[in-house]
C-alpha positions as CSV (number, residue, x, y, z in Angstrom):
1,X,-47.5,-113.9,58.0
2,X,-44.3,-111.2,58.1
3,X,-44.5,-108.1,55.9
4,X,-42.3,-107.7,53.3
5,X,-39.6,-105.2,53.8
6,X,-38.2,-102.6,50.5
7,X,-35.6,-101.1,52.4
8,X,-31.7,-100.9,52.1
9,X,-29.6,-103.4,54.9
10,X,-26.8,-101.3,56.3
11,X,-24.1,-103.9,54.4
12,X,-26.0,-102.4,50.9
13,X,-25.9,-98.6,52.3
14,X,-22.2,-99.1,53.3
15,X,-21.2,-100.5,50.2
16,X,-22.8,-98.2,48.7
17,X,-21.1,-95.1,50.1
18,X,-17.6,-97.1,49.6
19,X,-18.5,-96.9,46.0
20,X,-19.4,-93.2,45.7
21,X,-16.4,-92.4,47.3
22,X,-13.9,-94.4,45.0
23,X,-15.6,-92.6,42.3
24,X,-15.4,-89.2,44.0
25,X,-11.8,-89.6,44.4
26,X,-11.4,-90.9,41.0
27,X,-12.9,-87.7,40.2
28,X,-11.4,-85.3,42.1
29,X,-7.7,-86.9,40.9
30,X,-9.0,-86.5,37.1
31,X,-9.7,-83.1,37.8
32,X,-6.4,-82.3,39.7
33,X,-4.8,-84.3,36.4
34,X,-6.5,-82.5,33.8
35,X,-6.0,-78.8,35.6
36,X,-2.1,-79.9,36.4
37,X,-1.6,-80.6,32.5
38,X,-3.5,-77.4,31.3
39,X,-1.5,-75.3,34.0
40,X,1.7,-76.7,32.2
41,X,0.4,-75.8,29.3
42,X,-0.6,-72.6,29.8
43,X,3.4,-72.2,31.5
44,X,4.7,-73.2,28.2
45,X,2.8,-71.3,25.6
46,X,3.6,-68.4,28.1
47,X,7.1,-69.5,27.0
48,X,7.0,-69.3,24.0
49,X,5.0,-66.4,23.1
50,X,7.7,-64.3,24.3
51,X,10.2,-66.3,22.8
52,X,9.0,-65.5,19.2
53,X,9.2,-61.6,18.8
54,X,12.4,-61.7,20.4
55,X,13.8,-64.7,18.2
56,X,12.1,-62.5,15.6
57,X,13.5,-58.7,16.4
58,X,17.2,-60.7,16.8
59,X,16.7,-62.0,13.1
60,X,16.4,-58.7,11.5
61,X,19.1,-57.5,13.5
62,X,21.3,-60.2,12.7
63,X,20.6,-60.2,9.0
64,X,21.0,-56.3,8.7
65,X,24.8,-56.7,10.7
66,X,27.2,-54.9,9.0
67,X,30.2,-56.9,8.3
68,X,33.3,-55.0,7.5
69,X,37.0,-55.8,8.2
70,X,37.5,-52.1,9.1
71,X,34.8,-51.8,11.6
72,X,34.7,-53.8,15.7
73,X,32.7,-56.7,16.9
74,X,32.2,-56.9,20.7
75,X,32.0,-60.4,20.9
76,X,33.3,-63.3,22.8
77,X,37.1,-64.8,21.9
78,X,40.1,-66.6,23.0
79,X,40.6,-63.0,25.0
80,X,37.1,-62.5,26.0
81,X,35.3,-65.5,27.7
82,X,32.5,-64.0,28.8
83,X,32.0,-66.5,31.7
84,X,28.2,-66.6,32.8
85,X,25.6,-64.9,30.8
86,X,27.2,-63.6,27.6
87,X,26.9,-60.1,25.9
88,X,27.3,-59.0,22.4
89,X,27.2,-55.8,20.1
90,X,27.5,-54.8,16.9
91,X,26.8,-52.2,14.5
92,X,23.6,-53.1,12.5
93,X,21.4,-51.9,9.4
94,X,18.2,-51.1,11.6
95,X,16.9,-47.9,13.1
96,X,17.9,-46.7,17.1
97,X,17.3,-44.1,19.8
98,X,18.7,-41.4,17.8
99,X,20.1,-38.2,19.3
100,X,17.5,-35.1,19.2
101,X,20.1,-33.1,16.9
102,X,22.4,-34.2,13.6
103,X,21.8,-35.4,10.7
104,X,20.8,-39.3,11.6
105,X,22.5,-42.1,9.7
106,X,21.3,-45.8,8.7
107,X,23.5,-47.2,11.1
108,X,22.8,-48.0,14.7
109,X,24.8,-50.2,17.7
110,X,22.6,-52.9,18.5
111,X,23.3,-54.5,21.6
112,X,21.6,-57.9,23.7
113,X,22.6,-58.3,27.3
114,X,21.1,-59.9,30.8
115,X,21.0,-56.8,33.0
116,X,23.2,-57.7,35.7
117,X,22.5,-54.8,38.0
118,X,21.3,-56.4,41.6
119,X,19.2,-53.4,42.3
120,X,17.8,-52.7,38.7
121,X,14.0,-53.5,37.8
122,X,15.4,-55.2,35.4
123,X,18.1,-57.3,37.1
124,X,18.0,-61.1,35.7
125,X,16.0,-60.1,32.3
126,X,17.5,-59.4,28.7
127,X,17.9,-56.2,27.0
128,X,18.9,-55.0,24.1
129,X,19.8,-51.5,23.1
130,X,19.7,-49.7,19.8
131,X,21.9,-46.9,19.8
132,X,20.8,-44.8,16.5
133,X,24.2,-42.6,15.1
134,X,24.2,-39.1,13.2
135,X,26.6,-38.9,10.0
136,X,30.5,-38.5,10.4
137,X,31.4,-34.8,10.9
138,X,27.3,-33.6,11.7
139,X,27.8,-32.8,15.5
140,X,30.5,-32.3,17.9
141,X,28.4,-34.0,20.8
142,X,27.0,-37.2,19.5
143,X,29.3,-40.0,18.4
144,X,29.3,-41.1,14.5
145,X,30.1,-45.0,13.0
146,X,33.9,-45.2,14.0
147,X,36.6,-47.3,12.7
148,X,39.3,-49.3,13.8
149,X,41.2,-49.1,15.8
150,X,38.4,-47.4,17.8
151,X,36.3,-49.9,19.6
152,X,32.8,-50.3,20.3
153,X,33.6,-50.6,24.1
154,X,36.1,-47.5,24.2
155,X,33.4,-45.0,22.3
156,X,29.9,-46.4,23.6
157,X,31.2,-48.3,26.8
158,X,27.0,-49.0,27.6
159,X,27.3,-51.0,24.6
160,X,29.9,-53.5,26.5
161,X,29.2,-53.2,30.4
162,X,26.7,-53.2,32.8
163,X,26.0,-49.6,32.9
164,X,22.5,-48.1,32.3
165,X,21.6,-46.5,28.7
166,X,18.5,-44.5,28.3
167,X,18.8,-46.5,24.5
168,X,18.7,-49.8,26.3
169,X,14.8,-51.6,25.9
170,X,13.8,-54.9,28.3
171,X,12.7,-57.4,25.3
172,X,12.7,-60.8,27.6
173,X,11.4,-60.2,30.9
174,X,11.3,-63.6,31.7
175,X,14.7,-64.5,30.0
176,X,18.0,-65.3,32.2
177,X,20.1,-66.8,30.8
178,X,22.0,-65.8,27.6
179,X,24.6,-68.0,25.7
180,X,26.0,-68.2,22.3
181,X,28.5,-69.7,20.4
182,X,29.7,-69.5,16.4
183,X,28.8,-72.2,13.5
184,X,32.0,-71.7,11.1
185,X,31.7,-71.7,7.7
186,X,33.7,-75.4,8.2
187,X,31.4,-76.8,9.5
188,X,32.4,-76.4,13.5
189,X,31.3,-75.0,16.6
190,X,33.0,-72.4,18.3
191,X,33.6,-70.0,20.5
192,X,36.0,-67.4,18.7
193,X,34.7,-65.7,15.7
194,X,37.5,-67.0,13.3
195,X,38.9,-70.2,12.0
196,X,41.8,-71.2,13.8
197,X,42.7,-74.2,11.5
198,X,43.4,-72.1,8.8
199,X,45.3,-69.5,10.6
200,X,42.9,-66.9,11.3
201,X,43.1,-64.7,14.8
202,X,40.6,-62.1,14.0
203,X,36.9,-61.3,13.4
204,X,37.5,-59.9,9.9
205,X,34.3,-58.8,9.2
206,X,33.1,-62.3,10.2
207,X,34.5,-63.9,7.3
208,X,35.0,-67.5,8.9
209,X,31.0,-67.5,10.4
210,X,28.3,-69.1,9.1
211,X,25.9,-68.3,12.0
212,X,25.8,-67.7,15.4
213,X,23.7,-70.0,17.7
214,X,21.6,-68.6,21.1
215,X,20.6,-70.2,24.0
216,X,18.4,-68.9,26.2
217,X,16.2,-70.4,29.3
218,X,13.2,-68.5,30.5
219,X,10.6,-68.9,32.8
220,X,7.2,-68.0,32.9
221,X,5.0,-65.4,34.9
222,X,3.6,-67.6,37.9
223,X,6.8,-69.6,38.0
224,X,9.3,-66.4,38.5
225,X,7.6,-65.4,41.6
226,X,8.5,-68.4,43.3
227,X,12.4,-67.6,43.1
228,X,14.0,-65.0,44.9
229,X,16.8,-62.9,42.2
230,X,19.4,-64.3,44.6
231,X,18.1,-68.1,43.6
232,X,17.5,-67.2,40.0
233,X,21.2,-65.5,39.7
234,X,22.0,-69.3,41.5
235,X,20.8,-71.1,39.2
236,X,21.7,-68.8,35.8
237,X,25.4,-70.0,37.7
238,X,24.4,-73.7,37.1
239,X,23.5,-73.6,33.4
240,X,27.2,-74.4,32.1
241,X,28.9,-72.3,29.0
242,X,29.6,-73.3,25.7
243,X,32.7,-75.5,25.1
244,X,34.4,-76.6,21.9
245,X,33.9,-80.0,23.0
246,X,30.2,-80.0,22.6
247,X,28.2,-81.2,19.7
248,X,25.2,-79.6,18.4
249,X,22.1,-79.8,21.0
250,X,24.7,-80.3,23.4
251,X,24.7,-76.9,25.7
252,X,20.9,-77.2,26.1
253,X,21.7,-81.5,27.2
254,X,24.0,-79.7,30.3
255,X,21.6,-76.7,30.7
256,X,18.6,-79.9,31.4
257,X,20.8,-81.9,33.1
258,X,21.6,-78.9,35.8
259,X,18.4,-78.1,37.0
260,X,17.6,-81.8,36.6
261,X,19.8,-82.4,39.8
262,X,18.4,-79.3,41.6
263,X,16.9,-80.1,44.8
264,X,17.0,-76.7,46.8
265,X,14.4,-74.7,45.2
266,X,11.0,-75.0,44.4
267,X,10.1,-77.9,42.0
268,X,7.1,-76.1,40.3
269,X,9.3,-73.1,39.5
270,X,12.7,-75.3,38.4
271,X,10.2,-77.7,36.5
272,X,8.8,-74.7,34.4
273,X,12.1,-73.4,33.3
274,X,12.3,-73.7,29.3
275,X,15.4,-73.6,27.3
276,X,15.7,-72.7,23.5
277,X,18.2,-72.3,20.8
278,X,17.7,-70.8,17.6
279,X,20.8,-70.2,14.5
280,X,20.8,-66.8,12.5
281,X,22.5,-67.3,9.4
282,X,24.8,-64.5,8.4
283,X,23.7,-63.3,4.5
284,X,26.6,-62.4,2.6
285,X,27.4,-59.0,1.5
């Protein structure tokens, strides 16, 4: 009589192992999933929480602009384009750098620009500068509120170009790109700072503006180390300017569709790229 044998045939043990490794692959791909979607996550909330103190230190300065018909408005026109990453500047309710000596007044020149400066530290990031001013008539050195015809880029020229300002600040390190455009009081979108259906050719204290509109893209952290400042300043040159012809939503639609279709830098950085847009509302005097 044969004895009875409790042991595994080699079919059993190989199907067996088959299994445990369908399920340890099944495993390792819900792990890769699951750390893949948290590392996006973690890209985007990077995003974002620089996004809201700068959306937030642009509304105060936006609702504190001083809007006179005496007094200049660097912004972009019919005469000033701006192609690329835009600048703007204005004289502003809020406290600045102000000078060591003089009597200091209430009024500062605020100013947001993406440093453009290839060798700067902070080439590729936005800035904004808050130059505090002393009283008309208190010093000889330091430069009060002036009025028209004197211009913001003739008396503080750091306020317009791409020169270096002790008073300049970096407030989005990981923002590159820098767009805006004008909601009239009519109800369009555009890119002069008056209402040319009614006859208007000048900023006026911006009379004809209901708000103006940014758009920004940023990038996070981990992601900006992957791309060189010569393939960021590349790709800032992809992201399209406002036109007239756009509707609402439509900037950030051409911004998506850009880096949609490109294929010559790293996915995982290009992928992680954000874009936002935020109105301020201009309160009335």
């Amino acid at each position: 009589m044969g004895r009875l044998s409790n042991g595994f045939t080699v079919v059993e043990i190989l199907v067996s192992v088959a299994v445990l490794v369908v399920l340890v692959l099944f495993l390792s791909r819900l792990f890769s999933s699951a750390a893949a979607v948290t590392a996006a996550g973690n890209k985007r909330m990077d995003s974002d929480a620089q996004i809201r103190p700068l959306f937030d230190r642009m509304a105060v300065d936006f609702s504190q602009m001083v809007k006179r018909s005496d007094v200049d408005y660097y912004l972009k026109s019919s005469t000033n384009p701006q192609p690329g990453n835009d600048q703007i500047a204005f004289y502003c309710a809020v406290s600045g750098y102000y000078p060591s000596n003089g009597s200091q007044s209430s009024i500062s020149v605020v100013s947001y620009r993406i440093n453009s400066s290839s060798g700067n530290t902070r080439f590729n990031k936005l800035e904004r500068m808050a130059k505090g001013l002393v009283w008309n008539g208190v010093s000889t050195t330091d430069t009060p509120v002036v009025f028209l015809p004197l211009t913001i880029s003739s008396t503080w020229p750091a306020a317009t170009n791409g020169n270096s300002d002790s008073d300049y600040e970096l407030i989005g390190p990981y923002v590159f790109r820098f767009e805006y455009y004008f909601l009239l009081k009519n109800g369009d979108l555009s890119d002069t700072p008056w209402d040319t259906s009614v006859g208007h050719s000048s900023v006026a204290g911006m009379k004809d503006v209901a708000a103006i509109s940014f758009c920004i893209a940023t990038i996070d952290p981990k992601s900006r180390v992957l791309l060189s400042d010569s393939e960021l300043t590349t790709l800032t040159g992809r992201l399209p300017d406002f036109s007239t012809s756009m509707t609402a939503g439509g900037l950030l639609g051409q911004w998506q569709a850009a880096l949609d279709g490109t294929t010559d830098m790293p996915r995982p950085a290009v992928s992680a790229i954000r874009f936002h847009e935020r109105y301020f509302y201009l309160l009335p005097r």
